[in-house]
Z-matrix of the N, CA and C atoms (Angstrom, degrees):
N
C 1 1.454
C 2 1.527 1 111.15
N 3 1.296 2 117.43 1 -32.45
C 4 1.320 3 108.28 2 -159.72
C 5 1.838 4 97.08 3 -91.49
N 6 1.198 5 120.24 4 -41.42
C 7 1.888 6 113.67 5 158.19
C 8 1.178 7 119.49 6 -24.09
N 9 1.524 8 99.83 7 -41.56
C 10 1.893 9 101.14 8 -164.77
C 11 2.009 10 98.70 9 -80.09
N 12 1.408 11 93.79 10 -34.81
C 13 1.863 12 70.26 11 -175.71
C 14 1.561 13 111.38 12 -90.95
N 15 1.342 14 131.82 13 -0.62
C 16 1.787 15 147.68 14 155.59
C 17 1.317 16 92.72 15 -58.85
N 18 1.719 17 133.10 16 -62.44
C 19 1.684 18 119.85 17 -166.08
C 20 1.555 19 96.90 18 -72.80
N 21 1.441 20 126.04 19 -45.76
C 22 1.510 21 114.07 20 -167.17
C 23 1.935 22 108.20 21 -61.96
N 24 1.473 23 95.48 22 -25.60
C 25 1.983 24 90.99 23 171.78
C 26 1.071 25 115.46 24 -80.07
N 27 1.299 26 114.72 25 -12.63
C 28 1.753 27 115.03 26 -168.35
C 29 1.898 28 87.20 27 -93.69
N 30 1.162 29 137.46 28 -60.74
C 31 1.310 30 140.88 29 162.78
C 32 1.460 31 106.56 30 -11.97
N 33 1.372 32 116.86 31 -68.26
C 34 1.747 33 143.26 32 -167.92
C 35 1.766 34 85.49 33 -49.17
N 36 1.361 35 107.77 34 -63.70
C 37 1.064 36 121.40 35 -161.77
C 38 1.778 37 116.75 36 -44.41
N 39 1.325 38 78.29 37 -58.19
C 40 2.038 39 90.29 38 -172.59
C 41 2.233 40 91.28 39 -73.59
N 42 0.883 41 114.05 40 -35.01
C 43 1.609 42 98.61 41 179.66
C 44 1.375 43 97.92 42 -67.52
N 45 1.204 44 162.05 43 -14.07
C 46 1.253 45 161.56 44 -93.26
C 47 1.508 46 90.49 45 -156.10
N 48 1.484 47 123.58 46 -77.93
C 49 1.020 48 151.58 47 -175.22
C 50 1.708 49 98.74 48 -45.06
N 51 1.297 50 116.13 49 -77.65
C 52 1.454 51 137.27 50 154.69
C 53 1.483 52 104.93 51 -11.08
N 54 1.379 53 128.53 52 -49.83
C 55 1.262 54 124.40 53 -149.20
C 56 1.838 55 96.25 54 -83.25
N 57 1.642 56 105.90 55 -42.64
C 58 1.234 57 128.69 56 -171.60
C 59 1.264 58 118.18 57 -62.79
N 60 1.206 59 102.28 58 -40.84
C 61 1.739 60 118.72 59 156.93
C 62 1.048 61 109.26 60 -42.13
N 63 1.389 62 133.07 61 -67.27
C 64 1.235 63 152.02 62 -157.19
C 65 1.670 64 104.31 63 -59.19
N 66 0.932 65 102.57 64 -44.50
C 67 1.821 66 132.40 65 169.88
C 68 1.515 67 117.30 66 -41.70
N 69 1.504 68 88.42 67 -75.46
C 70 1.345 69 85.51 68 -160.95
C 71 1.754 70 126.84 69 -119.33
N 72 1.443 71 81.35 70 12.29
C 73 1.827 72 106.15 71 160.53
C 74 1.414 73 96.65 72 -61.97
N 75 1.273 74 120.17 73 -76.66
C 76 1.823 75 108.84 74 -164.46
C 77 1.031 76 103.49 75 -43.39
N 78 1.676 77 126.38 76 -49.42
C 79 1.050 78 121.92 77 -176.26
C 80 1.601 79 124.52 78 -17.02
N 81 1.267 80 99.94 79 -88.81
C 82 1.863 81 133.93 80 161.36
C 83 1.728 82 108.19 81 -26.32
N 84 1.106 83 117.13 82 -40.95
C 85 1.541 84 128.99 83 159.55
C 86 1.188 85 95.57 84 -52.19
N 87 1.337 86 128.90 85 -104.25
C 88 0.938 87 141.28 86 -162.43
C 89 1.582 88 121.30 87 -15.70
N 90 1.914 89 88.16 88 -63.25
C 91 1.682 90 83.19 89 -178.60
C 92 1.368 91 116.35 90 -64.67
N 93 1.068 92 145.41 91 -7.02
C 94 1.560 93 159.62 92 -107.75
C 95 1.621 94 82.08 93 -144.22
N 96 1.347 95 127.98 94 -71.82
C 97 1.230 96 112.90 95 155.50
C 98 1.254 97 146.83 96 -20.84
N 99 1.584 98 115.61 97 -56.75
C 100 1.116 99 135.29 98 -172.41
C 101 1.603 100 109.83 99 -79.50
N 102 1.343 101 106.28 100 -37.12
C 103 1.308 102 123.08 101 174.25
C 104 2.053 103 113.25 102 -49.27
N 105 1.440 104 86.83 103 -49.73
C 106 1.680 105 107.78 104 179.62
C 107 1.774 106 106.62 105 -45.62
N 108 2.060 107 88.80 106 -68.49
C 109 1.514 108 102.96 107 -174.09
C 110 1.410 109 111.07 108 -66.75
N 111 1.346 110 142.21 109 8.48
C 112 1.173 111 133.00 110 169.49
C 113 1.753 112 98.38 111 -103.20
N 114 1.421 113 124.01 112 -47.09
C 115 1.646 114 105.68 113 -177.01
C 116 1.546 115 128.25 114 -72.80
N 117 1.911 116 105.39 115 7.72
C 118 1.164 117 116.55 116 167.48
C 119 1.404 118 123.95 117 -102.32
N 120 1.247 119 89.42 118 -26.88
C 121 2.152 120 83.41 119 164.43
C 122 1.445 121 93.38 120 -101.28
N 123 1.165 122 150.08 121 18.46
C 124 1.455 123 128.71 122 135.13
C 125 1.670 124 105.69 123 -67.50
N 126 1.369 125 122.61 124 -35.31
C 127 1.245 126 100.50 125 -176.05
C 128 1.435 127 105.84 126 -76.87
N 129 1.210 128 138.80 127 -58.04
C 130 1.388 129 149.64 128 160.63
C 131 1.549 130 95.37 129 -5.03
N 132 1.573 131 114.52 130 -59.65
C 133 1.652 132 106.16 131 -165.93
C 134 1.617 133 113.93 132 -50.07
N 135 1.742 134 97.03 133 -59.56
C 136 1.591 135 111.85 134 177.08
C 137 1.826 136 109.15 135 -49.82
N 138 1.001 137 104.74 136 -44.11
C 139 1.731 138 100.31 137 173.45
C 140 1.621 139 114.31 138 -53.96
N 141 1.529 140 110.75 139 -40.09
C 142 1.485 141 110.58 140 175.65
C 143 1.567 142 126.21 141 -59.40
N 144 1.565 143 93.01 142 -45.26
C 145 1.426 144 132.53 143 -179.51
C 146 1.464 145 100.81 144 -45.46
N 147 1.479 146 121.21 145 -64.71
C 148 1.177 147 128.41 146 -166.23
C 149 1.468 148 115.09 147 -80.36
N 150 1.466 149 119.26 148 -28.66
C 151 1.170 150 108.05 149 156.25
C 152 1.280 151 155.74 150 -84.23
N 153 1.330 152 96.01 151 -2.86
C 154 2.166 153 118.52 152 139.99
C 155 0.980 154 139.99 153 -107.39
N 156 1.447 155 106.05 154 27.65
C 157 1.397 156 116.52 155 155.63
C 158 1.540 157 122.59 156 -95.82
N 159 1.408 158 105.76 157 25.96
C 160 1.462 159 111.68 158 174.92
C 161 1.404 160 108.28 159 -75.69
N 162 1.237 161 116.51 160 153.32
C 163 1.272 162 128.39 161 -164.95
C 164 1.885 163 99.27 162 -86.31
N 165 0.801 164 116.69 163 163.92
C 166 1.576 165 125.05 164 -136.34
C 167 1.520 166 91.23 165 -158.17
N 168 2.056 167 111.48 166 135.61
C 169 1.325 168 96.79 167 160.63
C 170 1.147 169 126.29 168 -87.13
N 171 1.061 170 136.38 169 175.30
C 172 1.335 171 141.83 170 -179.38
C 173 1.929 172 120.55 171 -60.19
N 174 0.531 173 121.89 172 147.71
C 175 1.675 174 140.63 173 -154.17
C 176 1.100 175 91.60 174 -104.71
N 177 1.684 176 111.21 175 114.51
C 178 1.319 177 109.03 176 169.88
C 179 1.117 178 119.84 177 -78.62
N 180 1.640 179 130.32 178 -7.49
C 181 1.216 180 129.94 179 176.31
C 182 1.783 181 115.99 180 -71.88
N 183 1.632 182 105.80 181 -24.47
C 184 1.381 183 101.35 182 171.86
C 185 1.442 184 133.23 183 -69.20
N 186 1.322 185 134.62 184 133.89
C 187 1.391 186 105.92 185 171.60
C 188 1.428 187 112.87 186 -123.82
């Protein structure tokens, strides 16, 4: 008797486990994704960044 309710927890267990998987795999995708699309428009930014930071003449409207 007592095997049968150890295999039915160990059963519980792996459906359990299974479910969590199911969970939090996309999860991990996801951020893994997001992770990607954020260190590419950081580079994108610095690419912007650097290409208006050219030096510029002076504005005759300033004084």
């Amino acid at each position: 008797m007592f095997y049968g309710v150890c295999g039915e927890h160990e059963k519980n267990k792996e459906a359990f486990q299974m479910k969590l998987d199911g969970v939090y795999y996309p999860l991990n995708d996801s951020i893994s994704w997001l992770t990607t699309c954020m260190e590419e428009m950081n580079q994108d930014i610095a690419r912007i960044q650097h290409a208006t930071d050219v030096p510029r003449p002076p504005s005759i409207d300033r004084r």
